[in-house]
ZATORDREN-853409 format. One record per residue (C-alpha): x, z, y; residue in one letter; residue number from 0. Coordinates in Angstrom, 1 decimal. Each point is the difference from the previous one (the first is absolute). Layout:
REM residues N
{X X Z Z Y Y r A k NUM} $
...
END
This chain:
REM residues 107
{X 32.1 Z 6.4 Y -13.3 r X k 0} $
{X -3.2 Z -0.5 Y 1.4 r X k 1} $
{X 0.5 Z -1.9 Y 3.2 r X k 2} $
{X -3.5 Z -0.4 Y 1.5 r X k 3} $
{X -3.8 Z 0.5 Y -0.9 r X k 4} $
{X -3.3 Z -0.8 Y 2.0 r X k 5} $
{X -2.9 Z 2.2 Y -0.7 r X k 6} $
{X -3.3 Z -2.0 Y 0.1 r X k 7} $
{X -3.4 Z 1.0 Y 1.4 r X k 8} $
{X -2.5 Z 0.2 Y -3.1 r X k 9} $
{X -1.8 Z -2.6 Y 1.5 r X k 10} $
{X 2.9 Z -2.2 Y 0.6 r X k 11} $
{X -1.1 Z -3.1 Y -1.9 r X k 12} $
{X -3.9 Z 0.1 Y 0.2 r X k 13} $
{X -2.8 Z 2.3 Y 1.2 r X k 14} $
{X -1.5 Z 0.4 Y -3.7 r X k 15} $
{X 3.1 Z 1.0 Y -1.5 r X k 16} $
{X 1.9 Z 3.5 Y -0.1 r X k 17} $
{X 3.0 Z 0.1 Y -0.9 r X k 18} $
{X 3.6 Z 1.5 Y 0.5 r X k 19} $
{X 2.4 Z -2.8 Y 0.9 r X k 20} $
{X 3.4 Z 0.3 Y 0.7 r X k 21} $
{X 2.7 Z -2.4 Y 0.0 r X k 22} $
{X 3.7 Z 0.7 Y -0.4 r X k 23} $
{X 3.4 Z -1.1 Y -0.1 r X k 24} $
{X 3.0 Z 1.6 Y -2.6 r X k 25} $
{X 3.8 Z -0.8 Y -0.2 r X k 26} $
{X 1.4 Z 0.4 Y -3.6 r X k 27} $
{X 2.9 Z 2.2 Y 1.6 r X k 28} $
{X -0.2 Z 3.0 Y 1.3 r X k 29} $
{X 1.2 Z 0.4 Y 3.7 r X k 30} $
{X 0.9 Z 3.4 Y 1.3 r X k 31} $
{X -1.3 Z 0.6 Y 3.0 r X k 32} $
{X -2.3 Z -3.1 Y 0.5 r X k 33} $
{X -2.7 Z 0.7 Y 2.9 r X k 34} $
{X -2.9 Z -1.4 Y -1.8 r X k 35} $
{X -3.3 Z -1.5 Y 2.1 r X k 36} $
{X -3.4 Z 1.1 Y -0.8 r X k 37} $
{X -3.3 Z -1.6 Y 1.9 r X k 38} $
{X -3.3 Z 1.7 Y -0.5 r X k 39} $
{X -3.0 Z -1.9 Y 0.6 r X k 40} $
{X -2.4 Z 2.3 Y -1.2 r X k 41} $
{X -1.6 Z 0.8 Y 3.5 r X k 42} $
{X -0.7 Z -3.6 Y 0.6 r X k 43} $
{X -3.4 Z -1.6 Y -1.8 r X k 44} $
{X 0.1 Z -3.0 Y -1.2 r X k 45} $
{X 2.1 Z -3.1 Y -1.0 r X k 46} $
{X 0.0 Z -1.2 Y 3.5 r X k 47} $
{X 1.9 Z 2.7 Y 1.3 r X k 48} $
{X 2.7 Z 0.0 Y -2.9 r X k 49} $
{X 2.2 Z -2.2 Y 1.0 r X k 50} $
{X -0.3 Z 0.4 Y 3.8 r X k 51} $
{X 0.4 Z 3.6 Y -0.1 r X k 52} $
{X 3.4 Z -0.5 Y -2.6 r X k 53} $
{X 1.4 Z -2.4 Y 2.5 r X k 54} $
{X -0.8 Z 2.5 Y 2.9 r X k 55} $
{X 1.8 Z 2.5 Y -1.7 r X k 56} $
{X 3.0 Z -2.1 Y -0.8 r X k 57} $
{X 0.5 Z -0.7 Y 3.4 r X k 58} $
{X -0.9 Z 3.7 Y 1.2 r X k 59} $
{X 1.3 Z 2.7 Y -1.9 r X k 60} $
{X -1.2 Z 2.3 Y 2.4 r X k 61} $
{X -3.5 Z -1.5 Y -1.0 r X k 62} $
{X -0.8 Z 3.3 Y -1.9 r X k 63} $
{X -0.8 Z -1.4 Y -3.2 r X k 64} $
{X 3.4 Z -1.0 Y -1.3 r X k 65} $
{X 2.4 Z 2.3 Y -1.5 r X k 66} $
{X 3.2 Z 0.1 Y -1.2 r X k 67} $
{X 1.5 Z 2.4 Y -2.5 r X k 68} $
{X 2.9 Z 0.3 Y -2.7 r X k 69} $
{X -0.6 Z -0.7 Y -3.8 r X k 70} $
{X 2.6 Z 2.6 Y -0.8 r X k 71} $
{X -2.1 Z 2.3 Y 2.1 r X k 72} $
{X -3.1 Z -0.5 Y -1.9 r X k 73} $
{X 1.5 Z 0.3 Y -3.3 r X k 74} $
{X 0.3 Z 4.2 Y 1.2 r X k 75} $
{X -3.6 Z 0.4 Y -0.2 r X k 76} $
{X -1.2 Z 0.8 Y -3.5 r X k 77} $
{X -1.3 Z -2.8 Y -1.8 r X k 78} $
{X 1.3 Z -2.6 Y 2.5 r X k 79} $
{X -3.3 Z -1.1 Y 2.0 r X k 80} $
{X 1.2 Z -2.3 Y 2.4 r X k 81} $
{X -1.1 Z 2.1 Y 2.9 r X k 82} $
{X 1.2 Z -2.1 Y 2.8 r X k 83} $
{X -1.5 Z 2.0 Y 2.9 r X k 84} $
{X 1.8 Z 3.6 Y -1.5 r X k 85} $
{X 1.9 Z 1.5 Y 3.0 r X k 86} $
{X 3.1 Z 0.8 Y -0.3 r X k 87} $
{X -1.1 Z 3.4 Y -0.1 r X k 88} $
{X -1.9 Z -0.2 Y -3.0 r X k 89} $
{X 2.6 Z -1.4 Y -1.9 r X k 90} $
{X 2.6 Z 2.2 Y 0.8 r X k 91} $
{X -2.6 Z 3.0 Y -1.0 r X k 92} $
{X -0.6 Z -1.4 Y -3.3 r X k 93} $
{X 4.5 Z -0.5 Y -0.5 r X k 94} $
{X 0.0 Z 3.6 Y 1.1 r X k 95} $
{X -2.7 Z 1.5 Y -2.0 r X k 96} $
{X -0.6 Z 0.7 Y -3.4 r X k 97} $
{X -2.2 Z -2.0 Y -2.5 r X k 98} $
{X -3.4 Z 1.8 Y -1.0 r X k 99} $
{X 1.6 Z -1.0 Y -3.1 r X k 100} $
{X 2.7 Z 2.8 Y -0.1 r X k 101} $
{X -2.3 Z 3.1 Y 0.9 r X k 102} $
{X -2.8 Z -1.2 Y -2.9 r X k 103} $
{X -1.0 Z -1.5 Y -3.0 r X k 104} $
{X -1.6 Z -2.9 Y 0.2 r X k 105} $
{X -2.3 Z -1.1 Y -3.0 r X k 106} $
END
């Protein structure tokens, strides 16, 4: 079960380096159910503001930046992207609807 992941800025270690960076945590067990915690930092430049910004939201969920989402809600979208920000919405549209899959042939 993926428990919780922080989504770095590209910029997140130095200015001369871009580069996707995200850091997770994983139980060996799967928990049904489990409200995982996602923080994206990608709005916030620079290493600086990493680990103020992660704190912030840690101690404000409301902050706008920090999500929360069920990894046995992501596993309905196809291909399992852990889309942490998908509404509720979306995922109950892609339960409901049929895969692109069924209606043609893919090559």
């Amino acid at each position: 079960t993926l428990r919780s992941l922080v989504q770095l800025e590209y910029h997140a270690f130095f200015d001369s380096a871009y580069v996707p960076v995200c850091t997770f945590v994983v139980q060996p067990c799967h928990t049904s159910g489990f409200r995982a915690s996602f923080i994206k930092l990608s709005d916030f430049y620079g290493a600086e503001l990493q680990p103020i910004k992660t704190l912030e939201a840690i101690k404000n969920p409301d902050c706008g930046w920090i999500y929360e989402a069920k990894p046995d809600d992501l596993r309905k979208i196809p291909g399992m992207p852990i889309a942490f920000s998908a509404g509720p919405q979306l995922i109950a549209a892609f339960e409901a609807m049929d895969s692109l899959a069924d209606h043609a042939t893919l090559f």
